[in-house]
N, C-alpha and C positions, 0 to 999 in steps of 0.2 A: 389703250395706251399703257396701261398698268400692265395688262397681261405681255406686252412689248415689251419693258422695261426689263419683269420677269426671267425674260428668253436671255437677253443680253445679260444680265449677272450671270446666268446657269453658264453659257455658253465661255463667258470669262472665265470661273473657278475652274470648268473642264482640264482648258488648256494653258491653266497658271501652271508654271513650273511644280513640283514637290522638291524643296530644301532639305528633308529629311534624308532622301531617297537620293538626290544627287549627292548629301556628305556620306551616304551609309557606300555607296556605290563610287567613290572619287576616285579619278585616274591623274596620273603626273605621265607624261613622256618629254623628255629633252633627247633628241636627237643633237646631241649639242648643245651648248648652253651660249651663241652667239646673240646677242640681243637681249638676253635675258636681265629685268633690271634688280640690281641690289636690294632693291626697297618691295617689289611688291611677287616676284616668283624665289628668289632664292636670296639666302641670309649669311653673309659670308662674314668671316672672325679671326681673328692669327692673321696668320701669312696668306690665307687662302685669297685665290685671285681666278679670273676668270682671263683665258691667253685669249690672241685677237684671232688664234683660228677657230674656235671656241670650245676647248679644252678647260677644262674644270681644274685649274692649280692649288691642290691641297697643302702642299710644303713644296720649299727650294731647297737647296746644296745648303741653307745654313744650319746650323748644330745646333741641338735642340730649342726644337720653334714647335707650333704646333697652329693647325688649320683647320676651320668649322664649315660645311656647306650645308644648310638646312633647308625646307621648304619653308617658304614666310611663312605661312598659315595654319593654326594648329590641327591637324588629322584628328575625326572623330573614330576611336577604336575600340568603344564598348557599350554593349547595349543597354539604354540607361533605365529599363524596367528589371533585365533580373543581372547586371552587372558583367554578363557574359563575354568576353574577349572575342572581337570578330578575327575571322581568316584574312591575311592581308599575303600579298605577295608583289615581289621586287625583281629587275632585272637592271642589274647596272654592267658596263665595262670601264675596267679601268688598268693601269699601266703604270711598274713602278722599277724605277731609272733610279737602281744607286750610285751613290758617287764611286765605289770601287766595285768592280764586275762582282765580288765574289760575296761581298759585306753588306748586308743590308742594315739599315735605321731612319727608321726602327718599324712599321707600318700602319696600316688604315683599318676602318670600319666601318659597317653599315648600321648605322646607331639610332632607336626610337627612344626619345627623353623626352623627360616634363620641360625641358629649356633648353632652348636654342644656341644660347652662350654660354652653357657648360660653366657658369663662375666656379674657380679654384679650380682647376683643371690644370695639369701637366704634362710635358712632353717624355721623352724617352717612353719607359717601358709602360707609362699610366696611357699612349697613344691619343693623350690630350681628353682623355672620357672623366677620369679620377684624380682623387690624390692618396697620396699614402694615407689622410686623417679618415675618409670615407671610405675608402674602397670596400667592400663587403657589406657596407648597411644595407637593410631592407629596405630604409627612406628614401633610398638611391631612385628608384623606380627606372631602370637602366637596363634596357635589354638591347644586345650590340654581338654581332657577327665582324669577327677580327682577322682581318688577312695579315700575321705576323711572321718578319723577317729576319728577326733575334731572337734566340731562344736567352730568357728570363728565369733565372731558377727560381726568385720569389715568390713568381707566378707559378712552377712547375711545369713549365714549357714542354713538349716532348721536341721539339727542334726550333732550328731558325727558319722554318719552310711550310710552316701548320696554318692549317683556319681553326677557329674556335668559337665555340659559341658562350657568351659571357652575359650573366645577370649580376647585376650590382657589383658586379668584382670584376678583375683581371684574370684573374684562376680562373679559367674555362671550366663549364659543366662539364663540358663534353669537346675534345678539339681533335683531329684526324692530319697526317702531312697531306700538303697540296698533292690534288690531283684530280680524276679524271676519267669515267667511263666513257668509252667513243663508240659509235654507234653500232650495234653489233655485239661488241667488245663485250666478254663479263671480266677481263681482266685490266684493275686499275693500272692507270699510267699517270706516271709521273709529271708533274707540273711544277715550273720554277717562278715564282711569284716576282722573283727581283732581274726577268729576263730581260724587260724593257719592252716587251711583246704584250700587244693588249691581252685581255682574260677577261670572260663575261663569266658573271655569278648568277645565279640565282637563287633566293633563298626565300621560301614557300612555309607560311603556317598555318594549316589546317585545324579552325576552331572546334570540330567535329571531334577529330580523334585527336585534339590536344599533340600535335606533333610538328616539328621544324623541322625542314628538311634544308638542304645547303644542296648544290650543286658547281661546278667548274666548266668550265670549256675554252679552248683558244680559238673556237671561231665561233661562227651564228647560231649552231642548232643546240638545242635543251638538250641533254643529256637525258636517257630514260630511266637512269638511276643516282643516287642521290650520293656523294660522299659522305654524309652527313646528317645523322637522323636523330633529333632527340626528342624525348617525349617528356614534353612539359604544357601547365593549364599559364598559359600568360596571363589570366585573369587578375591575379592579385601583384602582378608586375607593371601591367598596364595601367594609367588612369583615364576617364573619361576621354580626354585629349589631350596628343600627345606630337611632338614633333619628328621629324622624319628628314635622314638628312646621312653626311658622312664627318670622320676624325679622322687627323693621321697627324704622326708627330714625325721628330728627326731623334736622335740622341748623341752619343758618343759620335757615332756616322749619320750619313746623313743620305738620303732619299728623296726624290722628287715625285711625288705621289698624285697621277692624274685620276680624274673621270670623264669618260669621252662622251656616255651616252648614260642614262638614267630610265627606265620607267616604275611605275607604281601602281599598285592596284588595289583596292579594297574590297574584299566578298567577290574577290576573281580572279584569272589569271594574267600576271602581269606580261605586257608583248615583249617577247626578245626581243634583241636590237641586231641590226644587221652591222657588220660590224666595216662592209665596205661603204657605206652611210654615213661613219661617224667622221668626227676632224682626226687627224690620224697628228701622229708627235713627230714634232719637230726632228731632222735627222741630229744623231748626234755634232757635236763640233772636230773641225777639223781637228787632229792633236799634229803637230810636225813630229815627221820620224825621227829618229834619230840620222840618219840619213842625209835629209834634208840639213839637221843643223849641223854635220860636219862640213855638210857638201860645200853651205855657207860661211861655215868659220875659215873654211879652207882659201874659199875665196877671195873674202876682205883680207884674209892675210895677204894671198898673194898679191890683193891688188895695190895694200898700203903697205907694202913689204920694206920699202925706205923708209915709212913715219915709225920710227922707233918708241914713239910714246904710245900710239894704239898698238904697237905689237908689246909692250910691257903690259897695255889694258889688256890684252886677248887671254898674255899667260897670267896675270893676276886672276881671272873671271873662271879657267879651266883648275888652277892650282887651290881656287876653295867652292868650287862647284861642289851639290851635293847627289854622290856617287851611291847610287841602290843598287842593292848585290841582289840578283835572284830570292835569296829564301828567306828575305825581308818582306817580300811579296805576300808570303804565306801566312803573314804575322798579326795579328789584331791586338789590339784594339787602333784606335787611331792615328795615322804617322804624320806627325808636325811636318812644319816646314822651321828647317832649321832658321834661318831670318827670322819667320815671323816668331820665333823664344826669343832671337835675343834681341828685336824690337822690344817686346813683351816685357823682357828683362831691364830695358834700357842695357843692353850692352853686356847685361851679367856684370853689374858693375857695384861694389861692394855695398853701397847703401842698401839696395835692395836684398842682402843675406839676413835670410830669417833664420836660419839654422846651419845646424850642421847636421846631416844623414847620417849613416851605418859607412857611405863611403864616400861622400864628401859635400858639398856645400848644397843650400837649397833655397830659395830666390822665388820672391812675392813679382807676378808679375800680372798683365794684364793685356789679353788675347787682342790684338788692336783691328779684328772683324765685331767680335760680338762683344766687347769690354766685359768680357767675364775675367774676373781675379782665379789665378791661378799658382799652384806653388810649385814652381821647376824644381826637379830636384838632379843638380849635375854630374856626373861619378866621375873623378878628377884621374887623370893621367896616370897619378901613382898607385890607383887602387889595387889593391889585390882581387876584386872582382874580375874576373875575365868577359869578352864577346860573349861565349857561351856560357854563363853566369846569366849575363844581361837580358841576353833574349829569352832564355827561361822564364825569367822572374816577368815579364811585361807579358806571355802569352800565357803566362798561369794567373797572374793579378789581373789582367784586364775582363776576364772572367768571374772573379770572385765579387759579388754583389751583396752586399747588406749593411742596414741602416747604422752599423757599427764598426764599420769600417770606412776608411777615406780610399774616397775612388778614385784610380787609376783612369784618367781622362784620353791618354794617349802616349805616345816616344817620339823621338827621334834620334838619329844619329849621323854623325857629322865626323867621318878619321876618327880621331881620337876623344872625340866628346861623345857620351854619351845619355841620353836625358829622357828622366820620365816627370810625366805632367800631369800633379794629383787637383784632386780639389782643394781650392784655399779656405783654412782653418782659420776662420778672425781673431777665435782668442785665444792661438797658440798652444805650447804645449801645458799639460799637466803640472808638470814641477815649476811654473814662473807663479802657480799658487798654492805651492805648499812648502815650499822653503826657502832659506836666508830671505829676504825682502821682497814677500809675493806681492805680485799686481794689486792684489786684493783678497781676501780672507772669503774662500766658499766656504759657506754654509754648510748644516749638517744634510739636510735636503739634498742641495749639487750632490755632495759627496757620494751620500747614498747611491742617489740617480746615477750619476758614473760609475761603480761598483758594478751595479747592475747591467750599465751598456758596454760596459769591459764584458762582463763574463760573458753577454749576450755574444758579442763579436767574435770570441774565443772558440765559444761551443759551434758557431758556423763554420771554424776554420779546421774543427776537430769531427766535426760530425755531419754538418751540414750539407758538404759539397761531394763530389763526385772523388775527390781524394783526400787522404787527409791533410791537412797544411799546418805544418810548427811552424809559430811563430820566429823561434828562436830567442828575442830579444824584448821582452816586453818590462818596460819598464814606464816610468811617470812620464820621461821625457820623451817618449814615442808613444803617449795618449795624449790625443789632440783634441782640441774643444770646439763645438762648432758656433753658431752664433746665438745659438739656445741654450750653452754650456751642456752639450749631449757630450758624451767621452767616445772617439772613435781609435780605434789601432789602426796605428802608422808605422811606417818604414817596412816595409817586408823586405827590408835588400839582405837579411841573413834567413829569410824561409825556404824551409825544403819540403820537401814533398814526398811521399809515397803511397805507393796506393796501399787502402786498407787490406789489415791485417800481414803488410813486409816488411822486416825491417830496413829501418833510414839506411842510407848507405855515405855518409857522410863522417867521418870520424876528426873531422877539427872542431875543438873546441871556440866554439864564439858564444858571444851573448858580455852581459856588463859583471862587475861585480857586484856581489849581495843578493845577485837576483839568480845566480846561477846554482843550479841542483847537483848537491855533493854527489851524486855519479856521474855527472858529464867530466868528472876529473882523473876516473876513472875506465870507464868504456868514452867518453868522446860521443857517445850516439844521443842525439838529441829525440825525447819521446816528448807524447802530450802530456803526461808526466811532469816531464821536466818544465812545459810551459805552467802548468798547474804550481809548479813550487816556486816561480817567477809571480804568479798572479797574488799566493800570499805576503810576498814581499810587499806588492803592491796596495792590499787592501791594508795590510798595516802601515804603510804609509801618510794612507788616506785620513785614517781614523787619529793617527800621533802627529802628524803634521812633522814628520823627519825621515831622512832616507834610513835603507836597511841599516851601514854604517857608517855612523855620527862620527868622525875624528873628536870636536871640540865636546863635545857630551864629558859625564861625568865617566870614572873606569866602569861602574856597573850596569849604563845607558850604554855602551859602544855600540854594540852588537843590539839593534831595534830586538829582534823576535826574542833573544834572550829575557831582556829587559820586559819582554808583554809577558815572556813565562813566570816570573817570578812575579810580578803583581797579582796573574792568574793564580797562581800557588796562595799567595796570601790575599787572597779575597778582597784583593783592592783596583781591580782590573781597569776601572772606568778611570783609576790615575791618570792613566796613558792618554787620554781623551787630548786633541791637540789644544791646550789652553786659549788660545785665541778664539777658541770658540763659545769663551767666557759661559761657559753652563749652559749653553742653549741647542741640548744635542738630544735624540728620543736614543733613554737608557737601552731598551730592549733590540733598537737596531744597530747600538753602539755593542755591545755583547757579541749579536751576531758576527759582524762583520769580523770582530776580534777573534773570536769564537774560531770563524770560517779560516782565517788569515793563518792561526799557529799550528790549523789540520791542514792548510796547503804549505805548510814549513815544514813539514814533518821532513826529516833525514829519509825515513826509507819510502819507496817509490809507491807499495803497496796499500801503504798507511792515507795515503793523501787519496780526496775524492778527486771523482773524474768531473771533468767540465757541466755536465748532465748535470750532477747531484748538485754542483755548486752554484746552478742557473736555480732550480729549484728550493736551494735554501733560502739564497737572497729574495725571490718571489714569495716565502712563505706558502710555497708550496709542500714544503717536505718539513720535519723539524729538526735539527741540530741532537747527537747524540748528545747523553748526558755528561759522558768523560770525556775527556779530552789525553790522546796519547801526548808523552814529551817530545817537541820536535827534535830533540836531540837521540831519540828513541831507533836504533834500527829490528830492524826482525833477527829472527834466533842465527838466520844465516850470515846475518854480518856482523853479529856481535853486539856489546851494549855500550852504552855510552853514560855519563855521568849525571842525565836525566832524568832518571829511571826508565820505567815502561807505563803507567797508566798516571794520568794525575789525575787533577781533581775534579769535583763540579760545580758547577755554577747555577 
């Protein structure tokens, strides 16, 4: 009886499952994700949704949203005696439908994380993985394969049409444009990501020789060479267990971003998907031709051609129809619909004018799909901005990206109205706190802080980008605050452009008084230069709590920068400190700034630092010379001025 018993336990443990062995070896396959429930195979977050053919919906048509699909259950991916990164390999297809044939946003990823809800995560160019406070930490433990459809200069994108491969950050280790070795083939072929055409990926890492491989194809078979190879130990990116799953966001534009079929594989190779198998997408929506609605307006007219009041309705509806010319087509960032601004606007109707622009009024309003606050900004009938002014300034700004500048969200244009549509600044601009009866009295802290995100925003517009961008106009009242009191530069409606190293071709003077550079009165050509002896006006500003010229001041306050040079001369600099700051200002950063402000005043062009230097003093990265030239000082080729040439130190 006993030796029975015996037999039956052996015979048990034989053919008991191994749980080690099935998590070390796990397989995922969705042909589909029809049936699949929320709660116990897949983890969905955002917008993500599962369609009823059962297509995997990552994001819709709405503007920045962002979508999570994970496996419930955490994947073991490291071996828990010597910590070793196992080989895992994927094969998904997926399909990504922009809202405009040519513009993608923003795209997806094949993402392993410690969490499934990604908490603080954002859309646009973060593709719902990061946020600007994390992005780059090693804490991240974020390893993600990104099919992106907007090129990101933050990120250093190399196009809007690349795959990347991305650890703890958005900046790709390594990323390649889409594409494609086809069987046979050793030479790549191009592949467009935002074709609306499925594409299967695959992407393979090999624990052995430490290497990620990425592959593409538009139909079933693996490809036998890789687009994409980098050689990295995922060991210390991976933790014990870890989730498996896909991101995609929308941004400015917006993308509908599918997954039709899915597998996975750990310590093997994961089965392509056959791609006549999957749920296939929905056919696009009818759009009527143009065709069609003449054919029909033609018709009701003829047929109510006595009802005089529907034929006054037909010509009212044609006479403020909004008419797209061909090479608006060509145009990004994102084109409004004229209605929905001046729903937005209520009307454009004057309560709502928060300002006034470079060329005419500019209007708090509220996007009435996604109730995002937004500031219209309208360029009135009389401007001296021309059409081709306009379209300029929206296919150059709708490209310019960074944390210090206010972004250009989209345009529109309507006959004679013409409208661009930034982000809303809640607390307004710069000068409603620093002069006559400010909102409220910033601190010496703000101040700084804005100092520093001025210059920041400056030096991207001068170095940063692909051209260089003068501002032209930079003053208190086009630094805009945001709801952190961060300082962003507004209004580009007088920036130009040229590529580096030619000169501007521009010779009308614009820009404000006090802030303009005594050679624009002379040559007319606006340099970075001349934005630099703008930025001094500014940072004395900051520090005195008064514009460059004071009318009601004393005769020997008028002139601000005069007035700093003479306290400088007599060692009593910190005078100028704006009083309402009641003594509660750090000496050494008040100096600086002052310091920085009367060498971006300087008269001659040569004298004044470049944006570089002056990102680096404010950082404390560099240190301030010990003299200081008189800004009233030109060089030997223009003569001298009643200044002198070097003053003193401090």
């Amino acid at each position: 009886m006993v030796f029975q018993r015996f037999i039956l336990c052996w015979v048990f443990l034989l053919f008991l499952p191994n749980p080690a062995k099935t998590q070390l070896d796990q397989e995922l396959n969705f042909n589909g994700f029809n049936g699949v429930s929320n709660s116990s195979n897949m983890s969905l977050n955002g917008v993500a949704s599962i369609e009823p053919n059962g297509m995997l919906k990552l994001t819709n048509d709405t503007l920045r949203v962002l979508g999570h699909a994970f496996y419930s259950a955490p994947v073991r991916f490291k071996n828990s005696t010597d910590g070793k990164a196992f080989s895992f390999s994927t094969s998904f297809v997926f399909t990504i439908v922009p809202e405009y044939p040519k513009l993608g946003g923003h795209g997806l990823a094949f993402i392993i994380s410690p969490s499934k809800s990604l908490p603080g995560s954002l859309p646009s160019q973060y593709l719902g993985i990061l946020n600007a406070t994390v992005v780059g930490n090693f804490s991240n433990h974020i390893f993600a394969v990104e099919f992106d459809t907007v090129q990101d200069f933050e990120f250093g994108d190399i196009n809007d049409n690349h795959v990347g491969i991305d650890i703890n950050s958005l900046a790709s280790n390594k990323s390649t444009p889409a594409g494609f070795f086809s069987s046979g083939n050793s030479t790549k072929e191009n592949l467009n990501l935002k074709s609306g055409l499925p594409i299967q990926a695959w992407v393979d890492y090999d624990s052995v020789k430490n290497q990620v491989t990425v592959m593409l194809s538009p139909d079933s078979i693996k490809p036998r060479s890789p687009i994409l190879t980098f050689d990295v130990d995922l060991s210390p990116i991976l933790e014990d267990f870890m989730y498996v799953g896909f991101s995609a966001s929308t941004g400015m534009l917006a993308s509908s971003h599918y997954v039709c079929g899915w597998s996975f594989k750990m310590n093997g190779e994961a089965k392509s998907l056959d791609l006549d198998a999957l749920p296939k997408l929905p056919g696009p929506k009818k759009k009527h031709s143009l065709a069609l609605i003449v054919g029909v307006s033609l018709s009701v007219l003829v047929f109510f051609i006595l009802a005089a009041g529907l034929g006054f309705y037909i010509v009212h509806r044609i006479k403020n129809a909004e008419v797209i010319e061909p090479w608006e087509l060509d145009i990004g960032p994102h084109r409004f619909r004229y209605n929905d601004l001046k729903r937005a606007t209520r009307g454009f109707r004057d309560r709502e004018v928060i300002g006034f622009g470079g060329f005419g009024k500019v209007y708090k309003g509220t996007l009435p799909n996604s109730e995002t606050q937004v500031a219209v900004k309208r360029i009135s009938n009389e401007s001296r901005q021309g059409l081709q002014e306009f379209v300029s300034e929206i296919a150059t700004i709708g490209r310019l990206r960074h944390r210090n500048l206010v972004q250009l969200l989209g345009w529109c244009r309507r006959r004679g109205d013409l409208l661009l549509v930034y982000d809303f600044m809640p607390n307004g601009s710069l000068d409603k706190y620093l002069f006559e009866k400010p909102k409220a009295i910033l601190s010496w802290e703000q101040r700084f802080k804005i100092a520093q995100n001025i210059a920041s925003g400056l030096l991207y517009l001068h170095e940063g980008w692909e051209q260089t961008v003068i501002h032209r106009d930079i003053k208190a009242g086009n630094v805009l605050l945001d709801s952190e009191m961060n300082g962003r530069l507004g209004d580009f409606g007088l920036a130009k452009l040229y590529e580096h190293g030619a000169n501007p071709t521009t010779t009308r003077v614009a820009g404000t008084l006090g802030y303009l550079a005594p050679e624009l009165t002379r040559t007319g050509k606006p340099t970075p230069s001349s934005d630099v002896f703008a930025l001094g006006a500014l940072l004395l500003e900051l520090v005195c709590g008064r514009r460059p010229i004071e009318p009601k001041a004393q005769p020997e306050e008028l002139i601000l920068v005069d007035w700093v040079w003479e306290k400088w001369m007599a060692g009593l600099i910190l005078e100028v400190v704006d009083h309402r700051l009641g003594g509660e200002f750090d000496d050494l950063e008040a100096v600086v700034v002052l310091k920085l402000g009367l060498m971006c005043s300087n008269n001659s062009p040569r004298a004044r630092p470049t944006m570089r230097q002056v990102v680096r003093y404010l950082e404390g990265e560099a240190a301030l010379p010990d003299a200081v030239a008189s800004p009233g000082a030109y060089d030997g080729k223009n003569g001298g001025s009643d200044g002198g040439g070097t003053g003193g130190e401090f």
